[in-house]
N, C-alpha and C positions, 0 to 999 in steps of 0.2 A: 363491514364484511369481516369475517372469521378467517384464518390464512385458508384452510379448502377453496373459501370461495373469491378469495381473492386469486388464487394458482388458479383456480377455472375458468375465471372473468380473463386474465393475463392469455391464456391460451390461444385462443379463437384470435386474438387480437394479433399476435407472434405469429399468425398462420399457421395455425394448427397445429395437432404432432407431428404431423410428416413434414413441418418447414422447420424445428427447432434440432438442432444439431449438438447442441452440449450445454447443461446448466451448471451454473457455478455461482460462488456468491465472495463475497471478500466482508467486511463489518459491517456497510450500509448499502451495496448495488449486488442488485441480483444479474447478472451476468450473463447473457443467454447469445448464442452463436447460431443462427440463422440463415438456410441453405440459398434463400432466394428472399433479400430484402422488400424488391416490391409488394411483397406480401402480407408486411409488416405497414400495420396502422400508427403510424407515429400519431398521429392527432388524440385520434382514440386512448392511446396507453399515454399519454400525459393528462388526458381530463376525468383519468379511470382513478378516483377516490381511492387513500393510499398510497399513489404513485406521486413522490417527490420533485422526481425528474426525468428525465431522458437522454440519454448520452448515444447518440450512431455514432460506432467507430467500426466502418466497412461492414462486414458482415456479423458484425459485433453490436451487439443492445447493452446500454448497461440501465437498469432502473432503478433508482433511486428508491430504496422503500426504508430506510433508516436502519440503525443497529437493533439487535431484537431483531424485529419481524421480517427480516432479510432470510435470518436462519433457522426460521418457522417456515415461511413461503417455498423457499427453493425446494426443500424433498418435497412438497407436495407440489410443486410442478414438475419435477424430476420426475415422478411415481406417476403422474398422467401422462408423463411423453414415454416412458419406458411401458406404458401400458397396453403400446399399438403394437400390432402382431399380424396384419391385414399382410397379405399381395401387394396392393396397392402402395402400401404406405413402405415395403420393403425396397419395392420398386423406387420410390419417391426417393427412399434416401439414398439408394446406390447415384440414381441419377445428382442429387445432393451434392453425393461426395465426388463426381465429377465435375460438375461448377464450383466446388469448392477451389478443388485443384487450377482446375483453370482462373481463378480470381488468385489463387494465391499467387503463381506466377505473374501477376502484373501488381502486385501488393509491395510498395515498398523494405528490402530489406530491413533496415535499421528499425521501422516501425514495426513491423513484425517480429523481432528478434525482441524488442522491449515488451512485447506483451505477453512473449511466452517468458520472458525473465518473470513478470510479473504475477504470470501462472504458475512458477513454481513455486515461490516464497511468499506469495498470499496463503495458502494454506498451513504454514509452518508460523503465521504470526499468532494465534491462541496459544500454543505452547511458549513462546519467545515470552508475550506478557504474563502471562503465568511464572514461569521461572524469572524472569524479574521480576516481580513485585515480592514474590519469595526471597529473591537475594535483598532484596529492601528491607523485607521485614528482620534478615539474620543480622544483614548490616546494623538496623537500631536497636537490635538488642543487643550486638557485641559493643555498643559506642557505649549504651547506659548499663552494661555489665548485669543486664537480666538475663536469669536462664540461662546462663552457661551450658548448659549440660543437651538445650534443645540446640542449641546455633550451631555446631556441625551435624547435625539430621537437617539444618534445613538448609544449609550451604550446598550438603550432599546433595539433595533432591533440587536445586535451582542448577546448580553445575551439570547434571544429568546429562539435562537435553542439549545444554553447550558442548558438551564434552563429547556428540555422537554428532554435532546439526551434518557433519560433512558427509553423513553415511542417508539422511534424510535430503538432504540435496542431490547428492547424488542417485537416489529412487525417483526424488520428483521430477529432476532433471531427464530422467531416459525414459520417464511415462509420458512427457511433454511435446518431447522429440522422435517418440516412435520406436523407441531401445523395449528392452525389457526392464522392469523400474528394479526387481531383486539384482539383476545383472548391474545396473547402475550405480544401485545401492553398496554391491560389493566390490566394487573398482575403486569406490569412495574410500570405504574403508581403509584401506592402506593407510593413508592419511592420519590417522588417528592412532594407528596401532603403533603398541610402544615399542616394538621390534625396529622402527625403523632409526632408531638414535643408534643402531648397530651400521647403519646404509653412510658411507661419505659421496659425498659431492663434490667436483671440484676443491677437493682439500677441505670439506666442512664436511661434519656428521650434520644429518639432518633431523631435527625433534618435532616429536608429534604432533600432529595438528599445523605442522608447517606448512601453509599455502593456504589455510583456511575453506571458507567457503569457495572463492575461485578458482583453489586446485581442486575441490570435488566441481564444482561445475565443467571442468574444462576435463576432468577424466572421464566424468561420467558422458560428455557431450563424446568425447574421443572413442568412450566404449562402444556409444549409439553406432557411431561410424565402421567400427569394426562391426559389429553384431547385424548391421545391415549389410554388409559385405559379406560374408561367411554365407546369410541366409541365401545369397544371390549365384555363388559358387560350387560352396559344399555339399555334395550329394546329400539327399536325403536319411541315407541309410547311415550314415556320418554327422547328421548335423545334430544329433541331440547330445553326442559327446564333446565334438570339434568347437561348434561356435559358442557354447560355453566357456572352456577352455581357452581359447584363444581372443574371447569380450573381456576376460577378466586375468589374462597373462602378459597382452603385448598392451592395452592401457594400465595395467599396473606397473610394470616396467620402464615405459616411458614418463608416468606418475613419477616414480621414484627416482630416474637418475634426470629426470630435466624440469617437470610439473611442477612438483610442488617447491623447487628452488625460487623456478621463475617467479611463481605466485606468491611465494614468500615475498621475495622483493618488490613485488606489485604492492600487497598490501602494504607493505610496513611503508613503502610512496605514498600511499592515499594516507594514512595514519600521519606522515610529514607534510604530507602537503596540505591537511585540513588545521594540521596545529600552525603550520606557516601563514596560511591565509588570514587565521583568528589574530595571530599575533601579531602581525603587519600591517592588516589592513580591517580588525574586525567588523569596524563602523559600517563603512563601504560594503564588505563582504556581507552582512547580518542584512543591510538595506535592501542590497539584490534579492539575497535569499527569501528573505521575509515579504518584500513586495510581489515576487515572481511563481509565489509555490502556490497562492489562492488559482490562478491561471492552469495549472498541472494537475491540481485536484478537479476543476473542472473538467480537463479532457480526460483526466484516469491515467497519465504518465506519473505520476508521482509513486507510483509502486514498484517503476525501473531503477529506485532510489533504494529498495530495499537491499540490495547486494552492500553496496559502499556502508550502510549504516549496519549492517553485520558484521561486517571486515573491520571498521572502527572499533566496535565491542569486542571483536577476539583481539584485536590488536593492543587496545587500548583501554579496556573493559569497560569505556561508552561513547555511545557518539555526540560530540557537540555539534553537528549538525542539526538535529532534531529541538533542542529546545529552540534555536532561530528560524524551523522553518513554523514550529509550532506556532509562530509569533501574527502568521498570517491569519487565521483561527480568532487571535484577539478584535484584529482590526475589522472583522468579521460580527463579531457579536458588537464590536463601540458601534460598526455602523446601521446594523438591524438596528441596537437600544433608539438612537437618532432617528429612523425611518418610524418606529414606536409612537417619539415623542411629537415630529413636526406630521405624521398624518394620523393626528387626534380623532378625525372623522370618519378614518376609513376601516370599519368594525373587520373587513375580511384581512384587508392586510396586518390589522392589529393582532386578530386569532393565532394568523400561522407565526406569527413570532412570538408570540406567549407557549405555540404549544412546540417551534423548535429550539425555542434559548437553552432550555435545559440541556440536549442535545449539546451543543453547539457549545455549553462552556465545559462540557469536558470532550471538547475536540473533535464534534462531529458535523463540521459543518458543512455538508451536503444538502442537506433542507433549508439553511438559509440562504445559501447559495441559487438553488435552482427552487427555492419559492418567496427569495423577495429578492435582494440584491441582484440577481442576476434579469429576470426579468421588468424591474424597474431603471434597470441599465448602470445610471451614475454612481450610486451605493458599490456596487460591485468593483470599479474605480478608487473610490473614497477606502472601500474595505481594502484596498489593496496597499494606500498609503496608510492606513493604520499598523498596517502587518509590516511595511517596510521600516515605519520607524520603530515598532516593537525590536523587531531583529535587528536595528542597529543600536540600539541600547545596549541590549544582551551580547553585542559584536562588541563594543566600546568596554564593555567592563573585562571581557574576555582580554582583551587589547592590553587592558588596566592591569591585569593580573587576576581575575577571580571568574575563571573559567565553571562553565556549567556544562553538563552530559547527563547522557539517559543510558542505563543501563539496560536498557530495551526497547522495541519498535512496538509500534502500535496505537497506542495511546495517546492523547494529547490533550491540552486545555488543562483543566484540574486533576483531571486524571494521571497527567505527568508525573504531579506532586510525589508520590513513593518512588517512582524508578529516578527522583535525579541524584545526582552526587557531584561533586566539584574537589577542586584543590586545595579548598579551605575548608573542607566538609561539606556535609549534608547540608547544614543550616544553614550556610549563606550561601550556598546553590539554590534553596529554595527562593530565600530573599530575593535574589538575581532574579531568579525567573519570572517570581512572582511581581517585583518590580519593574520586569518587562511587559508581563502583559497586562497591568497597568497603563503601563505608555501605548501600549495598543488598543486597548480599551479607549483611553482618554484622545487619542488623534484620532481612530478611527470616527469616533462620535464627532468629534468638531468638525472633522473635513465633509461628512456626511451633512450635519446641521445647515454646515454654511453651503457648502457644493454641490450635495448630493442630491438636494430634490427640488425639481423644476418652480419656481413662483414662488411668492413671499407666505403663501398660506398653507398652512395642511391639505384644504381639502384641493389643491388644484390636479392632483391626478385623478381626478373622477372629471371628465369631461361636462363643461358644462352647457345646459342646454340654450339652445338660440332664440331671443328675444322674442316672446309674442308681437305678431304684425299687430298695430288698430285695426278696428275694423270700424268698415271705409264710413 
């Protein structure tokens, strides 16, 4: 099917327009928010050709249609659900947004608060990887002394987007929460702006960009709160001056003489505390990580990770968390390659991992996940210990002294290769990594070979059939 006709086929299945409440997409899951689950054919939208996977998180869908066709599919499901215009179907979603409300209130906090984290810095990861691979590219031209004269045009334009992310946080952040996103956006700003190394604190002058991403989050969350209060108070004939005014006077103010201290000091913690853990304990630390993160990408919490890996790169300009969670991804593909080799027989299971490995070695392992290892169970196991010892290699040399980071989010598998950088340089940042996912590669397959599929023969997961009776 053609993406039209895959967003038409997806439709009917999600309960129509009038049950789909907000479409959205991140690099491989189309995203769709749903006013009344029962309504929603989970059977159907996993045996609907093209669909990878399926993920219910409460009134949350996510489906699995891979990178690409993710971000073909979604406006032309978006464009048939914004297409309704009926009584009925207006009717439908006020009532919608009633049982919304009431699910939300019995919705776990903490779980809820991670997926609107997750809402707002999903859409800011195409610009993140863009401006890194940019800063990658200026980096090896300043190391082998080409093109002088291009490398600050292209530092300029990869700095761009870093150098405002706190003014685009703070827009996503108050479209998230129900603010105004310009209002958001302008409360952020402060942040950035160089006026403020004139602002002391506690006996410190403050410089720009201090507090990062979670002093623009927590002002632009702070402006929400004002900005919903004003609308709830301020006369009408007043509020088109007033709650302006006072969304982007009393969070800018508390931004500046308490926000962005505090956040300052938050980050530059998380920035000590990840160089602590690598250098203490990186084995240990890289094994957790790397066995634990395949689990997180399956329920979709792994993108509550995006804040901490942007705060590392403004702090530290990369995060060494990411090439050890990347690590999980290996042991991912060593154990598809093993699923491959020991069900020689089995021509369907063989397809979908010829047509997800390319996928999957530059880090997108959502289709192997929810179209072999995770439904043949063990694999999904076995993948987990490939990714843990992957990431305790890359923990162990960190440990050693030859620390690896990613200059940006998003990317993984081979696609890493450009955004890493280390303490030794480029080049044996690469070696590092790439001798880590090696070791995940190579465990992931053994523990799968030997552990991961049921019976001495390939073909034993095709059941077999029961012995003709004689006849009598």
């Amino acid at each position: 099917m053609n993406h039209q006709d895959t967003a038409a086929a997806l439709l009917p299945l999600l309960g129509g327009a009038g049950n789909v409440r907000t479409v959205g997409h991140c690099m491989t899951r189309l995203r769709v928010t749903v006013a009344d689950r029962a309504l929603v054919r989970g059977a159907e939208l996993r045996a609907l050709p093209g669909v990878l996977g399926v993920v219910e998180d409460g009134e949350s869908w996510q489906l699995v249609l891979g990178p690409g066709t993710v971000a073909r599919v979604a406006p032309e499901l978006e464009r048939l659900v914004t297409g309704r215009g009926s009584t009925a179907d207006v009717l439908a979603e006020r009532g919608a947004t009633l049982r919304e409300r009431r699910r939300a209130r019995n919705a776990t906090p903490g779980k809820l608060f991670l997926r609107r984290l997750a809402q707002i810095f999903v859409p800011l990861i195409p610009a993140l990887v863009g401006c890194g691979v940019i800063a990658g590219a200026a980096g090896l031209l300043a190391n082998l002394r080409w093109l002088p004269a291009l490398v600050p045009a292209l530092s300029a334009i990869a700095s761009g987007f870093m150098s405002l992310i706190a003014v685009f946080v703070g827009y996503r952040t108050a479209k998230e929460f129900g603010g105004t996103p310009v209002l958001g956006g302008a409360v952020a700003a402060v942040i950035v702006h160089p006026g403020v190394a004139h602002v002391t604190v506690f006996g410190r002058q403050l410089a720009p960009g201090q507090g990062g991403v979670l002093g623009a989050l927590g002002a632009a969350l702070l402006g929400t709160v004002v900005e919903k209060t004003c609308r709830r108070v301020v006369p009408e004939a007043l509020d088109v001056l007033v709650t302006p005014f006072l969304t982007v006077l009393l969070p800018g103010l508390v931004t500046l003489y308490g926000l962005m201290f505090v956040a300052g000091e938050v980050s530059a913690a998380i920035g000590r505390c990840a160089e602590w853990l690598l250098a203490n304990g990186g084995a240990v630390a890289g094994f957790a990580l790397g066995g634990l993160f395949l689990p997180l990408v399956m329920l979709g919490l792994h993108q509550a990770l995006i804040p901490i890996h942007t705060t590392l790169i403004a702090e530290r300009g990369s995060t060494v968390l990411l090439p050890l969670l990347a690590m999980a991804g290996a042991g991912q593909v060593g154990a598809a390659l093993a699923v491959y080799v020991r069900l020689a027989r089995d021509v369907s299971v063989r397809r979908v991992i010829r047509s997800a490995l390319p996928a999957a070695l530059l880090g997108i392992g959502e289709p192997l996940i929810y179209g072999v290892s995770l439904p043949l169970g063990r694999p999904f196991a076995t993948a987990c210990v490939g990714g843990a010892f992957g990431g305790a290699f890359v923990g162990l040399c960190h440990q050693l002294g030859y620390s690896v980071g990613a200059t940006a989010i998003g990317p993984s598998g081979w696609a890493l290769f450009p955004l890493l950088a280390g303490n030794h340089g480029a080049l044996r940042a690469v070696v590092v990594y790439g001798a880590g996912l090696a070791v995940g590669y190579g465990v992931g397959f053994v523990a799968t070979y030997l552990f991961g599929v049921r019976g001495p023969g390939p073909a034993d997961v095709t059941p077999r059939r029961p012995p003709v009776p004689p006849l009598p």
